[in-house]
Every structure is written in C-alpha cells, then in structure tokens.
C-alpha positions in Angstrom: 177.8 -22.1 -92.9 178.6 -19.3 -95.2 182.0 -18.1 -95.2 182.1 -14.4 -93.9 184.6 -13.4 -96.0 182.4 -14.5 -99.1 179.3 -12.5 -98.3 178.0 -9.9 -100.3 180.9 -11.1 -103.3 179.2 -11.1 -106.6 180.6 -13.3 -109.6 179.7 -12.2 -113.0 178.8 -15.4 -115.1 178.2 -14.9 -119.0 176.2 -17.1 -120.1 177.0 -19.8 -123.0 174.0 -19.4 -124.5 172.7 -16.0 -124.8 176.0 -14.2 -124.4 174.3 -12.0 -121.5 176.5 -11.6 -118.0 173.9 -12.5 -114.9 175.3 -11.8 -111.4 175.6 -14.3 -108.8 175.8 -13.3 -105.0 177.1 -14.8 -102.0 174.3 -14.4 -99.2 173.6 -15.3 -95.8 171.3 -17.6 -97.2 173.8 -19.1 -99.8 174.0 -18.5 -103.6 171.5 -16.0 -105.5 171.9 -15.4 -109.3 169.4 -12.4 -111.0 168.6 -15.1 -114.2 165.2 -15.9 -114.6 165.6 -19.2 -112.9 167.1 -17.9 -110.0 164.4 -14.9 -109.0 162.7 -17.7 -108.7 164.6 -19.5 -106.2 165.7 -22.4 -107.8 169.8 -23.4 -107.9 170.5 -22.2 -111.7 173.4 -22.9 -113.7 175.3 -20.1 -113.4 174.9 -20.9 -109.5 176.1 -24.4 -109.7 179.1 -23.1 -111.9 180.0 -20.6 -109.5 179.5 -23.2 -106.3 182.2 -25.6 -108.5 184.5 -22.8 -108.8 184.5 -22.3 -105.1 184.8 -26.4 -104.0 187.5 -27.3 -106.7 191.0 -28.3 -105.5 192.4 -26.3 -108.8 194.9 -23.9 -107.3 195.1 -22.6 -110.8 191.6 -20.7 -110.5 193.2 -18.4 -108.4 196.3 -17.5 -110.4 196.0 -14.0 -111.6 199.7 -13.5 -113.1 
C-alpha cells in the first residue's frame, strides 16, 4: 500500500551516466520514472535508487542542517 502522504512526490535523480536529471513519481500504482526504461514500464534504476532511499534505516538521509 502506497503511503498517502507520498503520492504525487516527485524525486529528481541525475543520472551517473549521462548527467541528465529524470523525474521519479510516487503513484497510486507505485513508482514511475520518465527515462526511457521507465515509459516503458519496467522498474529502472533511478526507480530502484529512489525505492532504497525510502526503505533505508539511515536517519541521516533526512538531515537537512
């Protein structure tokens, strides 16, 4: 179940590669990025990266100071 709170939030994700910045969104249906691989509908990178940033116990990812 996708947290409410988390819907419609959009990560920007550069990637390592190519340097561009691709946009991944929190949706009803769960993570969509705009890279090629994701219009597609397959779980890209930048999708994966964002879904470790959100299950890691690192308190630290949320320190903004």
């Amino acid at each position: 179940m996708i947290n409410p709170y988390l819907e419609d939030v959009v990560w920007p994700i550069r990637s390592a590669r190519s340097g561009l910045i691709y946009n991944v969104e929190m949706t009803k249906r769960g993570l969509r990025c705009n890279c090629i691989a994701g219009t597609y509908g397959r779980k890209c990178k930048h999708a994966k990266y964002v879904t470790g940033l959100l299950m890691s116990d690192d308190d630290k990812k949320y320190d903004i100071f």
